[in-house]
N, CA, C and O atoms as CSV, one atom per row, in Angstrom:
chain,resi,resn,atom,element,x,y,z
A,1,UNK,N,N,-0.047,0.752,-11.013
A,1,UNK,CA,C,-1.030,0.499,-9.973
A,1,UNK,C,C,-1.322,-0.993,-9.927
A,1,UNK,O,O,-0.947,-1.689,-10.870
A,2,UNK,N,N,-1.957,-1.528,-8.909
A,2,UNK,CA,C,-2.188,-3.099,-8.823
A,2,UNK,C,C,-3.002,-2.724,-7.309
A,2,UNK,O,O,-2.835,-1.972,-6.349
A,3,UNK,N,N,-4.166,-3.962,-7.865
A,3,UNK,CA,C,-5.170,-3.905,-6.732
A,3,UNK,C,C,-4.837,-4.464,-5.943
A,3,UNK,O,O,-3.902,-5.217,-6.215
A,4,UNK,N,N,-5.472,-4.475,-4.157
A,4,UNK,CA,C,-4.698,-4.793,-3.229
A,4,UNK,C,C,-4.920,-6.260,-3.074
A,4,UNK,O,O,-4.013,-6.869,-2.506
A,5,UNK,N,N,-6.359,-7.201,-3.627
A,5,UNK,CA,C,-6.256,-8.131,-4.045
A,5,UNK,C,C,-4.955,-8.769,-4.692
A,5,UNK,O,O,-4.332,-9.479,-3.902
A,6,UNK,N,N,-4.503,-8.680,-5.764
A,6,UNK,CA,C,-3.058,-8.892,-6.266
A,6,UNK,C,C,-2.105,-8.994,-5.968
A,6,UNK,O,O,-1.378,-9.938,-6.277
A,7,UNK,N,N,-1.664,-7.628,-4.958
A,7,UNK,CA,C,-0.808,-7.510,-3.857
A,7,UNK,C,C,-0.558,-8.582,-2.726
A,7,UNK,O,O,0.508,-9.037,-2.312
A,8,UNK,N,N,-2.108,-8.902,-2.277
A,8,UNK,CA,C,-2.427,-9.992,-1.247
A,8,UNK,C,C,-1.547,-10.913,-2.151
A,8,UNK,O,O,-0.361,-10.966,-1.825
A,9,UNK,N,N,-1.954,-11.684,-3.290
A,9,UNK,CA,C,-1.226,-12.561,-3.838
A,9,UNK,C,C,0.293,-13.027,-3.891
A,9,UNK,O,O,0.737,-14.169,-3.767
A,10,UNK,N,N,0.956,-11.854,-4.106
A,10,UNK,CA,C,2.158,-11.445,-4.039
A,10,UNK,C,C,3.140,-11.706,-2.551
A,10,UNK,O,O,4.230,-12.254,-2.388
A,11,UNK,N,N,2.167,-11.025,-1.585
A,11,UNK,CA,C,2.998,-10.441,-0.536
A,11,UNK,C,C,2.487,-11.956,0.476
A,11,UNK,O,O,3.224,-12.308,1.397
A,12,UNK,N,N,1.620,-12.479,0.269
A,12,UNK,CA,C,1.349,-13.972,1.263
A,12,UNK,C,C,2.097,-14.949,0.561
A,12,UNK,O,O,2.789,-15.728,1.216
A,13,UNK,N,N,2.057,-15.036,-0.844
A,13,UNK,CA,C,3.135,-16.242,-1.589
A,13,UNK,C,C,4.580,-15.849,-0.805
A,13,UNK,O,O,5.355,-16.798,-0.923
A,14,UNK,N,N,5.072,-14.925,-0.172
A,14,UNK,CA,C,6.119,-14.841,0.139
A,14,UNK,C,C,6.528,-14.908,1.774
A,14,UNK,O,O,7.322,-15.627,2.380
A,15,UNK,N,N,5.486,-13.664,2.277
A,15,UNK,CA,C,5.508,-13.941,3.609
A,15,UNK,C,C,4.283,-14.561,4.542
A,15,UNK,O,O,3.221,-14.929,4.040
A,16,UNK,N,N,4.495,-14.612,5.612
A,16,UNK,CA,C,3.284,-14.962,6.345
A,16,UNK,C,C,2.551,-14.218,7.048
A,16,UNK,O,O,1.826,-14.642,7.948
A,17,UNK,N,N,2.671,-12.898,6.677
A,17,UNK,CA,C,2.336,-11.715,7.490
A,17,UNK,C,C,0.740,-11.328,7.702
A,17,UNK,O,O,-0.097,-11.581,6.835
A,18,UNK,N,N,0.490,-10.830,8.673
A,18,UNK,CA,C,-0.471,-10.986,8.443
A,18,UNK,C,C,-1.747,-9.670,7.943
A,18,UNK,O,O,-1.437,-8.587,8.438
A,19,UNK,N,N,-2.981,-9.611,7.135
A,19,UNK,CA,C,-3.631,-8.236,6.472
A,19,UNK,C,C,-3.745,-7.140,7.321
A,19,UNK,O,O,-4.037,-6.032,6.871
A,20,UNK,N,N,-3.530,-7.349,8.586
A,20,UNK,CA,C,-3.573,-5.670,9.572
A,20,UNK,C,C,-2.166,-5.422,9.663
A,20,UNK,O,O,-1.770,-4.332,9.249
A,21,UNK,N,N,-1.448,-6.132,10.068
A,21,UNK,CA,C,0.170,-5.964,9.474
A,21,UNK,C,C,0.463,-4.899,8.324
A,21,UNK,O,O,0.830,-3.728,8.422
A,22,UNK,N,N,0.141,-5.799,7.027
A,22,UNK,CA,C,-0.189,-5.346,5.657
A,22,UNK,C,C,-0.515,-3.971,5.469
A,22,UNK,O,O,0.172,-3.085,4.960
A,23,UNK,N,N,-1.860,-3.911,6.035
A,23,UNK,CA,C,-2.457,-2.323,6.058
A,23,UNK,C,C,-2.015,-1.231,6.737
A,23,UNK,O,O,-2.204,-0.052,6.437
A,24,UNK,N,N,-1.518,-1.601,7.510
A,24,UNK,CA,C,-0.807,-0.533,8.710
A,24,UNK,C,C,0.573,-0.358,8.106
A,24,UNK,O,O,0.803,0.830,8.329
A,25,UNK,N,N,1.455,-0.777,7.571
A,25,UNK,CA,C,2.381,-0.292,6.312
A,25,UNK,C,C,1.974,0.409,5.512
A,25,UNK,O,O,2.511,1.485,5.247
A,26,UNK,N,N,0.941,-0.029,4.943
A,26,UNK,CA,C,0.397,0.642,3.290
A,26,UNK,C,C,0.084,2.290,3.412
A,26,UNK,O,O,0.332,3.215,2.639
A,27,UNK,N,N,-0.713,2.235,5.004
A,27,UNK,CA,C,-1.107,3.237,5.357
A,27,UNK,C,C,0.235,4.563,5.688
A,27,UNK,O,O,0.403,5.676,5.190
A,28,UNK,N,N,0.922,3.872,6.639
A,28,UNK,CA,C,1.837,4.552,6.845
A,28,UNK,C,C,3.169,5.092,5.737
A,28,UNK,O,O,3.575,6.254,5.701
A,29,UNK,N,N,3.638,4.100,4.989
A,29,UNK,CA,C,4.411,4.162,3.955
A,29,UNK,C,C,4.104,5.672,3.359
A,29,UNK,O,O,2.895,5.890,3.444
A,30,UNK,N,N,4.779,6.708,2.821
A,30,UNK,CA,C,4.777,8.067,2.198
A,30,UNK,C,C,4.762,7.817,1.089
A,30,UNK,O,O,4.112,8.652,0.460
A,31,UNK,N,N,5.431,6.562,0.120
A,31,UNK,CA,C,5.178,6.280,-0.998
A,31,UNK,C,C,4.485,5.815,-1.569
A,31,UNK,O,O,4.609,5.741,-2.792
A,32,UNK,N,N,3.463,5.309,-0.910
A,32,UNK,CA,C,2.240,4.543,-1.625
A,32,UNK,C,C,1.022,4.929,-1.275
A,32,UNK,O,O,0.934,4.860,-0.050
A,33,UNK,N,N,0.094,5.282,-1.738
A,33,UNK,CA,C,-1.260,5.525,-1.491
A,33,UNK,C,C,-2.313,4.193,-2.163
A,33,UNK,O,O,-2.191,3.620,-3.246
A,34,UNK,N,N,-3.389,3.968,-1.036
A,34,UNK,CA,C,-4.629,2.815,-1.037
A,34,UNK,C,C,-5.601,4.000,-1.494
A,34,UNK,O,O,-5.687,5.052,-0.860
A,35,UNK,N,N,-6.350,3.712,-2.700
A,35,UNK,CA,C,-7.045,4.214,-3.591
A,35,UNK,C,C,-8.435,3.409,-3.742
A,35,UNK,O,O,-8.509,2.330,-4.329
A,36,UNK,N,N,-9.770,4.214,-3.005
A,36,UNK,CA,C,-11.021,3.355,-3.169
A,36,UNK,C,C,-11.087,3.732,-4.548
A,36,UNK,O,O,-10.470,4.535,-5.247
A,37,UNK,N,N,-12.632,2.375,-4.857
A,37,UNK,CA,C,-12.886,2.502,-6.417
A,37,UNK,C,C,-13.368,3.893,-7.331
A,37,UNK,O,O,-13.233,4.149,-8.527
A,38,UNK,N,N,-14.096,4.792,-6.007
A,38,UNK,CA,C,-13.759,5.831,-6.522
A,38,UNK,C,C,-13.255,6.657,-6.522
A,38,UNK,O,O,-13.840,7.643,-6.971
A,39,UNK,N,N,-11.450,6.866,-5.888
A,39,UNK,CA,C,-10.426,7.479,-6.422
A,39,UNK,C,C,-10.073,8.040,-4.947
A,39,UNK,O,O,-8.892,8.382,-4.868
A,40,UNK,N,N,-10.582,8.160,-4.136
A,40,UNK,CA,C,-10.252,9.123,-2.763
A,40,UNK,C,C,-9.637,7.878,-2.137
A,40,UNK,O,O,-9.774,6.678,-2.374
A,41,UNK,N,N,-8.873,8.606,-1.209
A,41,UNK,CA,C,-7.305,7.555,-0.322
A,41,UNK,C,C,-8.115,7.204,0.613
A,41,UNK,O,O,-8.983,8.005,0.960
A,42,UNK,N,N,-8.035,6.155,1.121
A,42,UNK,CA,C,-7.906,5.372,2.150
A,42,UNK,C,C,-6.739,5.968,3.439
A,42,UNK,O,O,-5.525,6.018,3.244
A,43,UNK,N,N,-7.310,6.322,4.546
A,43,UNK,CA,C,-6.819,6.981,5.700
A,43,UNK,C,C,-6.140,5.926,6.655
A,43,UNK,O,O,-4.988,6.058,7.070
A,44,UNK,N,N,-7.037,4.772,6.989
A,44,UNK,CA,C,-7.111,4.094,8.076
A,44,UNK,C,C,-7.140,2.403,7.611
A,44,UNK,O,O,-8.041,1.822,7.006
A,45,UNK,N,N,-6.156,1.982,7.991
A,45,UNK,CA,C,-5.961,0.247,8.024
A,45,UNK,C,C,-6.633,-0.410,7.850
A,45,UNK,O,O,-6.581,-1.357,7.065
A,46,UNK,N,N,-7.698,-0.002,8.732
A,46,UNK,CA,C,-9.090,-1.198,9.113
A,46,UNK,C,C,-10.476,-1.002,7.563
A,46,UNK,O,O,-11.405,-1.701,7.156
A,47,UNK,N,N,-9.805,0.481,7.114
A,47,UNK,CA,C,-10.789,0.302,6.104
A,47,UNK,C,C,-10.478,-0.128,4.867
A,47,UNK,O,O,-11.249,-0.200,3.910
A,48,UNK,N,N,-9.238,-0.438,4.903
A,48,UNK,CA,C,-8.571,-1.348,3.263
A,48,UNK,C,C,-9.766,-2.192,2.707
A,48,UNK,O,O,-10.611,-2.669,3.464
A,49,UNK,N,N,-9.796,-2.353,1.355
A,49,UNK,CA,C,-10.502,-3.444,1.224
A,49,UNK,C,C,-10.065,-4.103,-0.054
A,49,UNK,O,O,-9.693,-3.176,-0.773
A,50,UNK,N,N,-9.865,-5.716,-0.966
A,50,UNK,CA,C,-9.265,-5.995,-1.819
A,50,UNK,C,C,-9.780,-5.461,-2.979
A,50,UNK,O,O,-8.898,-5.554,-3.833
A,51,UNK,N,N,-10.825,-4.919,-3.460
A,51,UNK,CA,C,-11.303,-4.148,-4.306
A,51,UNK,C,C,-10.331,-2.824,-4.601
A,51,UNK,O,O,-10.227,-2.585,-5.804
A,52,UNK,N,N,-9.592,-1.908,-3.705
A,52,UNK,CA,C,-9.085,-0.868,-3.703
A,52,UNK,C,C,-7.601,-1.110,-4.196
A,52,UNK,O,O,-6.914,-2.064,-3.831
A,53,UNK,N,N,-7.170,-0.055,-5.132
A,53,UNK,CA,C,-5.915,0.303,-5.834
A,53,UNK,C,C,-4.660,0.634,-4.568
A,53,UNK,O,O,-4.826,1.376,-3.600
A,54,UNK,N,N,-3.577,-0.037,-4.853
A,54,UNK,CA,C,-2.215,0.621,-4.458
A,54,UNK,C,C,-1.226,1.033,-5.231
A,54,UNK,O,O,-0.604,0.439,-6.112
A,55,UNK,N,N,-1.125,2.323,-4.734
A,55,UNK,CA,C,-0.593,3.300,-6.361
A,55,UNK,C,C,0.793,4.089,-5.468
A,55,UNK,O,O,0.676,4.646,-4.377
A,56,UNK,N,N,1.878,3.975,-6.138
A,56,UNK,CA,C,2.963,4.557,-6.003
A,56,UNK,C,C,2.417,6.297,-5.777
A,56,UNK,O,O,1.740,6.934,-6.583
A,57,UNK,N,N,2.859,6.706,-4.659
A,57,UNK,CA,C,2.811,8.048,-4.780
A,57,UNK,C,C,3.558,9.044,-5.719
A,57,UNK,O,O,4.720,8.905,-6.099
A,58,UNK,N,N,2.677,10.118,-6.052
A,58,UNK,CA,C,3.247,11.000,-7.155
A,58,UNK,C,C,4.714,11.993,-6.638
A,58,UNK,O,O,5.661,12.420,-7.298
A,59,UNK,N,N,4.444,12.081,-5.467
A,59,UNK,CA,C,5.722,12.425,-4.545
A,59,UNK,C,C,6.337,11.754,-3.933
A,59,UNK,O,O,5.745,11.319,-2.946
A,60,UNK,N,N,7.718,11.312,-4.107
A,60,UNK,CA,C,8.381,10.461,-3.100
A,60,UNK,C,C,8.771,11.006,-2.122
A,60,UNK,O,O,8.891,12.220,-1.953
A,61,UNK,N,N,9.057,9.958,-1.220
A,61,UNK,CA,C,9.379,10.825,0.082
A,61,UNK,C,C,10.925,11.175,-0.568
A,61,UNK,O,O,11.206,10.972,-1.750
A,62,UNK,N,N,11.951,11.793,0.532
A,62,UNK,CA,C,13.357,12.153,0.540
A,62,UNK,C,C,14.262,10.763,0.256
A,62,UNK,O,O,14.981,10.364,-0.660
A,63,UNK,N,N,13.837,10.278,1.504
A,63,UNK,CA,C,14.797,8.658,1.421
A,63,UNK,C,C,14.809,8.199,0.161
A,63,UNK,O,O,15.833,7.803,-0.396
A,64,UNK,N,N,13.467,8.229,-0.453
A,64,UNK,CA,C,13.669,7.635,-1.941
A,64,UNK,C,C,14.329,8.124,-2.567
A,64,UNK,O,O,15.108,7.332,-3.096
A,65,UNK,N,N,14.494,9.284,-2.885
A,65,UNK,CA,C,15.378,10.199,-3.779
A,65,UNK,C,C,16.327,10.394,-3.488
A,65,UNK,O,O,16.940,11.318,-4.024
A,66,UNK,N,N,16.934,9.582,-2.455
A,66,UNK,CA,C,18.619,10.100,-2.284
A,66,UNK,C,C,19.067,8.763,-2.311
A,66,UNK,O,O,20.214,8.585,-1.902
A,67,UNK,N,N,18.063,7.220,-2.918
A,67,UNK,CA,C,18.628,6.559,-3.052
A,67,UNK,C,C,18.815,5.397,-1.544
A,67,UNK,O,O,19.395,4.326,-1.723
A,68,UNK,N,N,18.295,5.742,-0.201
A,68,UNK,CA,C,18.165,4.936,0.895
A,68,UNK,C,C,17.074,3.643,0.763
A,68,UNK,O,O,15.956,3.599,0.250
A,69,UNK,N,N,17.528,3.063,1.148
A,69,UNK,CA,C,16.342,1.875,1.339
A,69,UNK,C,C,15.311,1.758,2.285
A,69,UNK,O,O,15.325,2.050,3.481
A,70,UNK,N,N,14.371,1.269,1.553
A,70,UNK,CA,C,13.065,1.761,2.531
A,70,UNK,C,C,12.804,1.204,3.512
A,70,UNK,O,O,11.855,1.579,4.201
């Protein structure tokens, strides 16, 4: 897991993209779930916040498991 603070770190040192960009992936993505501080997912883009966890989902989607790129 790694907070989305961190992430920010990560993903702006590299691209220039911008945090509704960001969130609207996170959201959509099947493999990752945005985790408030107290543990329930994050639904919607606009309510990300850098305080909140991004955690590999416990189920991958298919693509992952057969080895496709995401």
């Amino acid at each position: 897991m790694i907070t989305i603070e961190d992430f920010y770190k990560i993903a702006y040192s590299e691209t220039a993209a911008h945090s509704d960009d960001i969130h609207e992936m996170m959201i959509e993505n099947p493999d990752v779930e945005v985790l408030t501080d107290s543990g329930g997912e994050r639904k919607k883009p606009n309510t990300i916040r850098p305080t909140d966890t991004l955690k590999l989902s416990d189920q991958k989607s298919i693509y992952s498991l057969l080895g496709f790129p995401k």
